[in-house]
Every structure is written in C-alpha cells, then in structure tokens.
C-alpha positions as CSV (number, residue, x, y, z in Angstrom):
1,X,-14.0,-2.4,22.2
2,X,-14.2,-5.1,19.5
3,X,-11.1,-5.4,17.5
4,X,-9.2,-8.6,14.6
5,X,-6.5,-9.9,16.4
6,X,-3.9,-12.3,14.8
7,X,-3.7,-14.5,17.8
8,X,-0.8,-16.7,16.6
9,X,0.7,-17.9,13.1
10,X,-2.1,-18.4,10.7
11,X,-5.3,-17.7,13.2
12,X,-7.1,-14.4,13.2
13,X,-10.0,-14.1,15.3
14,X,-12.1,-10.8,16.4
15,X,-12.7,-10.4,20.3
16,X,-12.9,-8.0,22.9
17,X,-10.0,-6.2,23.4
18,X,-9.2,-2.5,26.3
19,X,-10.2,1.0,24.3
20,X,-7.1,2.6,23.6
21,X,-5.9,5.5,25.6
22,X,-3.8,8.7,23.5
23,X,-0.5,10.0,25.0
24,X,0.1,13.5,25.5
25,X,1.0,14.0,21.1
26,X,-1.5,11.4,20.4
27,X,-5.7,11.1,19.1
28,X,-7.6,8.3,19.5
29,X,-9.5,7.5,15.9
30,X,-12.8,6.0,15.5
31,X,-12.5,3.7,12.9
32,X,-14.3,4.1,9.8
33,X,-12.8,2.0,7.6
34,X,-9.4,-0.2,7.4
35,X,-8.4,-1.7,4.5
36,X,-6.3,-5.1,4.2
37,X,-3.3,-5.2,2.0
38,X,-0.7,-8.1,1.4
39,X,1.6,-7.1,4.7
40,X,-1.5,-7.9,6.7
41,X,-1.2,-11.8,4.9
42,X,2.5,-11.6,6.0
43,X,1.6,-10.7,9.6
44,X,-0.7,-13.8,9.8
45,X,2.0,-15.7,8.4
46,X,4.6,-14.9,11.1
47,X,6.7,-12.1,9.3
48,X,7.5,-8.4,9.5
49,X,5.4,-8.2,12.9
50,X,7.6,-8.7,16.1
51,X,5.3,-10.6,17.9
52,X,2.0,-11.7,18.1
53,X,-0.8,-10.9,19.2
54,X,-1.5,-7.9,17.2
55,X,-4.6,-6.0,16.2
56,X,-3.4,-5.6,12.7
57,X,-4.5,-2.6,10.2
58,X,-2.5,-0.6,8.7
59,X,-4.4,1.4,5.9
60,X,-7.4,3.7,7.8
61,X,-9.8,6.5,8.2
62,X,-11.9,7.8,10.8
63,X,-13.2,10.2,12.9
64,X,-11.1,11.7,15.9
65,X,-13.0,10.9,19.5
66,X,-10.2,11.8,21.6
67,X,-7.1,13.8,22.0
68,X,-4.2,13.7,24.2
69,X,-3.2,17.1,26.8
70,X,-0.9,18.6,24.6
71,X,-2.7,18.2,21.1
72,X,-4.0,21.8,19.1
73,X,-3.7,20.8,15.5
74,X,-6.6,18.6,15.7
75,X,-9.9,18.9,17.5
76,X,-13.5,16.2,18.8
77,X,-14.6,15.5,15.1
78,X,-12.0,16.1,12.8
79,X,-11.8,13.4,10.2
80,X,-8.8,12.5,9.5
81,X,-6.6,9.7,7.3
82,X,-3.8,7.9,9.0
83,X,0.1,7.5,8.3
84,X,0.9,4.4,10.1
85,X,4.8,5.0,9.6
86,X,6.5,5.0,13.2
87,X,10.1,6.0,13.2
88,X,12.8,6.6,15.9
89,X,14.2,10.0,14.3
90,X,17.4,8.8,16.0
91,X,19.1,6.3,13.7
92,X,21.3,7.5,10.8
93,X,18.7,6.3,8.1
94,X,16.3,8.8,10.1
95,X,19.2,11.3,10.1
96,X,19.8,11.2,6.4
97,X,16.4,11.7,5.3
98,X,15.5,7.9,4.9
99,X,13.2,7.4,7.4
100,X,11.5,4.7,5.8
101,X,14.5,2.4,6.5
102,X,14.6,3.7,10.0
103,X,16.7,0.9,12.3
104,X,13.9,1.0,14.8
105,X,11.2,1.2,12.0
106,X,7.8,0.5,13.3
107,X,4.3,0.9,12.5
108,X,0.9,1.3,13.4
109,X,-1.4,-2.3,13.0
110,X,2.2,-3.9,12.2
111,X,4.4,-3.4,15.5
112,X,1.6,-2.2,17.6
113,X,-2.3,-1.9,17.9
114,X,-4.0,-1.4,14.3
115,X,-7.0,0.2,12.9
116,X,-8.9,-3.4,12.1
117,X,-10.6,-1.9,15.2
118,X,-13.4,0.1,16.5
119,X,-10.8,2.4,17.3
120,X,-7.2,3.2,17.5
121,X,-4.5,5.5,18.5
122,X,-2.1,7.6,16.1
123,X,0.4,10.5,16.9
124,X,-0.9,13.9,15.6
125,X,1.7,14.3,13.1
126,X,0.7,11.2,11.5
127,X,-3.1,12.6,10.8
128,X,-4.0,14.2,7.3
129,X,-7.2,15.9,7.7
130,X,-9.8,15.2,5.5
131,X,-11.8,18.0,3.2
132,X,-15.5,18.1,3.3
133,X,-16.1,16.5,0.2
134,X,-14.0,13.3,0.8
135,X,-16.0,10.2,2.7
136,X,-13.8,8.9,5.5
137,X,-15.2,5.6,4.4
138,X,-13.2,5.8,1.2
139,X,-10.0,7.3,2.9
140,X,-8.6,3.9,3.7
141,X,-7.7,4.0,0.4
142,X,-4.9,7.0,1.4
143,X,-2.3,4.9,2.9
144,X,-1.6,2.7,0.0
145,X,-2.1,5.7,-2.3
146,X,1.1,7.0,-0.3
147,X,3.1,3.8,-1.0
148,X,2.6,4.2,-4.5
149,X,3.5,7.9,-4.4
150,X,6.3,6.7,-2.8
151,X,6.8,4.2,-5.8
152,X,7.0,6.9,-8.9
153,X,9.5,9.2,-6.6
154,X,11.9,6.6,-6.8
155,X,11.1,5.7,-10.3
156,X,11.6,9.6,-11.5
157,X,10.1,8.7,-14.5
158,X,10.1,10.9,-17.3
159,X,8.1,12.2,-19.8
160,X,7.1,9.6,-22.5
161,X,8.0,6.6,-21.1
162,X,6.5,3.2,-21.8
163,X,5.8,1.6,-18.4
164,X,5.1,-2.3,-17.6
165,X,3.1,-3.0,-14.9
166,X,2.8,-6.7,-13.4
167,X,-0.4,-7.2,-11.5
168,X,-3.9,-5.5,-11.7
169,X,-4.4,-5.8,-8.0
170,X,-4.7,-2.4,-5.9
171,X,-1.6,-1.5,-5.7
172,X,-1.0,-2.3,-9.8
173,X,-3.9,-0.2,-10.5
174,X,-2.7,2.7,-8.0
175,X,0.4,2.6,-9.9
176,X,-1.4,2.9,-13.4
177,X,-3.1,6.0,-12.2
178,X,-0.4,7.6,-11.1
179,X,1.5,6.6,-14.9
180,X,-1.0,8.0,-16.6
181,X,-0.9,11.5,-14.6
182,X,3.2,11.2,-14.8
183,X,3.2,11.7,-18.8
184,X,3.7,7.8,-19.9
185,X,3.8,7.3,-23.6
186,X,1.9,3.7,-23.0
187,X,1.1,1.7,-19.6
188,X,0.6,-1.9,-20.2
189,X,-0.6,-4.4,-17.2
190,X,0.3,-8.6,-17.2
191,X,-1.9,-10.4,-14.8
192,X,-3.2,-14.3,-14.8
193,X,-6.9,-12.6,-13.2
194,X,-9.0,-11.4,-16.0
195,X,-11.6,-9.8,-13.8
196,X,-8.7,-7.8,-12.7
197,X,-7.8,-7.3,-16.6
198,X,-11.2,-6.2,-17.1
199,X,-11.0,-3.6,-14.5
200,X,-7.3,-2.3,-15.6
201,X,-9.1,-1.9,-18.6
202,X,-12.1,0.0,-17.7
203,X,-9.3,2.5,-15.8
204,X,-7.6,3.4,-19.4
205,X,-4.8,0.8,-19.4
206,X,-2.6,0.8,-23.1
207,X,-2.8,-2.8,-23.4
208,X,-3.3,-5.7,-21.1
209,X,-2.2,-9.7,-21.1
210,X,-1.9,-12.5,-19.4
211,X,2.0,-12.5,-20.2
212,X,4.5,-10.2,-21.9
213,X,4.6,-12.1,-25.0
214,X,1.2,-10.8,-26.0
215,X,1.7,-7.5,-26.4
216,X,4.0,-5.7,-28.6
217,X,7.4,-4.3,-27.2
218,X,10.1,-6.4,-28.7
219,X,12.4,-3.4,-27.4
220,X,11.3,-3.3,-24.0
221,X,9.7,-0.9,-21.3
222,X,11.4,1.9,-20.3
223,X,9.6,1.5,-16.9
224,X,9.0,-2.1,-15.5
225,X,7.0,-2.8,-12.2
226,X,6.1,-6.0,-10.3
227,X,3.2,-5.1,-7.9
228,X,2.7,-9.0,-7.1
229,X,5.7,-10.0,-4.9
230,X,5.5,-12.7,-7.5
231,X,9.0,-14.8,-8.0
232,X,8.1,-15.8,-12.0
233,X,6.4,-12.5,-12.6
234,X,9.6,-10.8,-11.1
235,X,12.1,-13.1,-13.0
236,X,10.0,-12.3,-16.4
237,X,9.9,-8.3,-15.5
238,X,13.8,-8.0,-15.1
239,X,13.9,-9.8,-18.6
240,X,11.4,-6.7,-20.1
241,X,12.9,-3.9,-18.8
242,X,14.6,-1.9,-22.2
243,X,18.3,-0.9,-22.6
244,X,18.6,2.2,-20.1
245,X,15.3,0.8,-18.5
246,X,14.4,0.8,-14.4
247,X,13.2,-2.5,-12.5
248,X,11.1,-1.7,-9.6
249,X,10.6,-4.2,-6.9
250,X,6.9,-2.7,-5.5
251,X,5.4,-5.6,-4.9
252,X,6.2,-7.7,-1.1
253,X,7.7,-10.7,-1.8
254,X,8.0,-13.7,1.0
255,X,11.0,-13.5,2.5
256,X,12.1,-16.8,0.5
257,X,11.9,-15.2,-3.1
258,X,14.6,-15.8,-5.2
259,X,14.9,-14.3,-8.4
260,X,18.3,-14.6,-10.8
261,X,19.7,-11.8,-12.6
262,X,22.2,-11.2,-15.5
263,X,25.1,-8.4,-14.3
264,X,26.8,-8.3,-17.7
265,X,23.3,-7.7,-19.0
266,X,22.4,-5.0,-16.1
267,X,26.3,-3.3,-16.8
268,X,26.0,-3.3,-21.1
269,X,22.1,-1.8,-21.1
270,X,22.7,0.1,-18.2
271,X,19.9,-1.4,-16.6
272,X,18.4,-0.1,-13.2
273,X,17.0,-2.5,-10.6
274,X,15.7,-0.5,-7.3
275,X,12.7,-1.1,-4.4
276,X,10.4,0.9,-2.7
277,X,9.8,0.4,0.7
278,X,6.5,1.7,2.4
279,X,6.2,5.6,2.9
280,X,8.5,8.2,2.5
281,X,7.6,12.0,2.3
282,X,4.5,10.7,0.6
283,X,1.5,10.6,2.8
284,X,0.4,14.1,2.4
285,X,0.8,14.3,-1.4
286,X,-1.4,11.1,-1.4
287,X,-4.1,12.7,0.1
288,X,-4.4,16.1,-1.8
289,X,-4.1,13.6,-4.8
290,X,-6.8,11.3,-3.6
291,X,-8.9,15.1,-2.6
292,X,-8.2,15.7,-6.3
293,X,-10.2,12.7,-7.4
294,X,-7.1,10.6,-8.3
295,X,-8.7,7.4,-7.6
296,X,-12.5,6.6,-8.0
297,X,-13.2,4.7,-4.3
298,X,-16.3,3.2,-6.5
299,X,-13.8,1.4,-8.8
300,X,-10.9,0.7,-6.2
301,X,-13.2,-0.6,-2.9
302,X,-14.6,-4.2,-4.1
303,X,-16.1,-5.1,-0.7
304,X,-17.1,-3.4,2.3
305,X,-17.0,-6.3,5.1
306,X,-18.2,-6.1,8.9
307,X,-15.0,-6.1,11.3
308,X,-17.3,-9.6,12.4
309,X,-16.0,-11.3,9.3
310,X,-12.4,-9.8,9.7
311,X,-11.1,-13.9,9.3
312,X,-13.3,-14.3,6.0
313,X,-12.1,-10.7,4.6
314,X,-8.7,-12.1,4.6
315,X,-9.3,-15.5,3.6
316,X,-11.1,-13.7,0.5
317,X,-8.1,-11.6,0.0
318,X,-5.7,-14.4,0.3
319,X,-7.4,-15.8,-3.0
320,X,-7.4,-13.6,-4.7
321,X,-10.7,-12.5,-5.0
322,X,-11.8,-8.5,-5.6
323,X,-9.8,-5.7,-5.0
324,X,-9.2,-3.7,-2.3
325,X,-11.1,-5.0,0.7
326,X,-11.8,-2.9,3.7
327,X,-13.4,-3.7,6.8
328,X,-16.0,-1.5,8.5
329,X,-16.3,-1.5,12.4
C-alpha cells in the first residue's frame, strides 16, 4: 500500500510500504482522511516519536475493511473515527485514572504505523462509529476535537467566564467553540495571522487582536489559553490571566521553551497554571459533539491534499498557511 513515511530527521517521503495485518482485538481501516497537526512537525523534527521511520498520522477516519478473529463490536463497512491513544493499563498513572500520562504511553502514527496511509490498523476499543449523516471525510477532524474536550475538562470552567485564547489555528478555534457552548461571558482570540483573525471572527469570536493590549480587559481573563506552543505568546498569557484566573498550557511547545513566571504573583492572586496532555476520557464525547454539528468541517478543513503531496501538506502547514490540513489517500 502507499503510505508518508518520515524516513529520518526532517525528510518525509511517500513510498510503498506492507498492508497492515489486524490482531485478534484489532480492524484494519481504510483511510479516508488524516489530518496533520503540530505533533506530526515534532515527529519530523526528531521528538516524541521513538524512532524513525514512522508512517505518521494521528487524527483519521475511514472505513473498516478488515477485522481481527475475536472482533463483534464492529463489522466489513462500518465507518468509524479513530482514538490513537495506546496505553499499557499497567502503570500507576493507568491505575489511577490518568491514562493519558501512562509510563508506556504510545500511540497510533506516533509510536507505531499511522493513518497518513491507505490504510491502517486500530484496536476495536479505540473505534467510535460513525452515524449516517456524518462524512468520514470530515471525521479526521474527531481526534483533535477530543484533545480539546480534553482541554475544558481540565479547565472546569464556569459559567460566565471571560476566556483568552492565543492562536486562531485549529486547535484555537476548537477551543472557541467549545467556550462558547461552555457559558463564557466573552471569548477573545490574539494571533499575528489575520486570515486566521478573519475566520475566528466569522465563528462568533468576542473580540480579536494581534496582541492583548488591543482589547479591553485591564482586569484580566478569568480563563487564559495558549494554543500556539508559542514561548512570547505563552510568557504574555501568564501575564493576562485575572486574580483567581487559570493558565492553560494547550498548545505543544518544543521541548526547549522557556517561559519565566512570578510565584509571589501566582501565591497573592491565586493564580492557576495547568496542561493538558492529548486524550483523556474524551474521545467519545468528541464525536457525539462533532454528530451534533459542533464544528462546521466546511469552515475547519482548509485543504484536502493527495497522500502524493504528503511532503508539501506539511511544508504548507509548517508556515503557516490554512487551517486544518488533511490528506486524502
């Protein structure tokens, strides 16, 4: 089957790779579409993946083709989305409900074989069928939905908040959908792209800037969010967030990103600075919320790009350019 493969540290190419075979629990997925997402720019640059190659592709939808001997839950045909998450079940993160943080954590298109493929291979339990009325070409669009599901349950936000948002990428704009659904007061976006302004506002947004200072919250946000992985945008977040306020880090940063903070600052305002880290508990909820028309695909999916120009999709996400960006086998 043809499949993207990061050969090596900043090379991607797309060659012929063996058709996957399921194990006993598993289905083998044709690929509909796979989205690419900021982890997949880490991968090429040598991080989070264990080694390389890897057919990377983490966020995907498709059709099931095969199924393993001792799978009933899901039959030829089904269309289904896929939770990539991969845990042990073993470790005491696992053990204590964070499996997220599993010691052994691995997942699918990051430690092993990805959906940036004609096909691929996923454990039943990690398949969230798909209602009629939802196109499995749009369903790519569930796994990051699930990240940022993931986000708000560690925020806990509350009623009438007034939420910050840095970045007007995907995951920004997942993350001011799901504000607005959550009972925010206001939900204000910064970003330096104003064709990514544009479409923040075009999905409701309060107000939106190129920097804090423009808009009008001398007090603060209750609620502040970096979705960029961005070390200035993170430093000027922490410096937002309002007396009794939460931080959250959403966005990846490199593994270099260094930010400073002010303790006596985060102990007299009571100030909370937290992460989110991938799925947790989340995937399922995503998908009845994407079912439920959450997120228009029309707005969210910029490009549609042949698995051929799998290199050129991520150069064009690398700069910057559209908004989510999925590749179609």
């Amino acid at each position: 089957m043809k499949a993207a493969v990061i050969e090596s540290v900043g090379r991607a190419v797309v060659s012929e790779v063996p058709d996957p075979t399921p194990g006993p629990r598993e289905v083998v997925v044709e690929v509909a579409a796979c989205g690419i997402c900021g982890t997949d720019l880490h991968i090429l640059q040598g991080e989070f993946a264990p080694k390389l190659p890897i057919v990377p592709g983490h966020e995907f939808a498709g059709a099931v083709v095969g199924v393993g001997t001792q799978v009933t839950e899901l039959t030829v045909g089904d269309r289904v989305a896929v939770d990539p998450s991969l845990y042990c079940y073993e470790c005491r993160n696992c053990r204590t409900g964070h499996n997220n943080l599993c010691e052994r954590w691995a997942a699918i298109g990051v430690t092993t074989a990805g959906g940036a493929a004609q096909y691929a291979v996923a454990p039943v339990a990690n398949c969230a069928k798909l209602p009629e009325h939802v196109r499995t070409q749009d369903a790519a669009l569930v796994e990051p939905l699930s990240c940022a599901v993931r986000g708000y349950d560690v925020l806990k936000s509350r009623l009438g908040a007034h939420v910050l948002i840095y970045g007007s990428g995907t995951m920004g704009l997942m993350m001011l959908e799901l504000a607005k659904r959550t009972g925010a007061a206001s939900v204000d976006i910064v970003d330096v792209n104003p064709t990514r302004l544009e479409t923040a506002r075009r999905l409701g947004v309060s107000a939106s800037a190129a920097h804090a200072d423009e808009l009008d919250r001398p007090q603060g946000w209750d609620l502040v969010v970096d979705a960029t992985g961005n070390a200035a945008a993170i430093q000027d977040g922490l410096d937002r967030v309002a007396k009794a306020g939460t931080f959250l880090q959403f966005g990846v940063a490199d593994y270099a990103t260094r930010v400073t903070i002010d303790p006596y600052r985060i102990y007299n305002q009571e100030i909370t600075i937290t992460g989110s880290m991938a799925v947790l508990h989340s995937f399922e909820r995503a998908a009845e919320l994407f079912a439920n028309g959450v997120l228009d695909p029309e707005i969210f999916i910029s490009d549609r790009i042949p698995l051929d120009q799998y290199p050129q999709a991520l150069e064009q996400f690398a700069a910057g350019v559209g908004r989510k960006i999925v590749v179609v086998p």
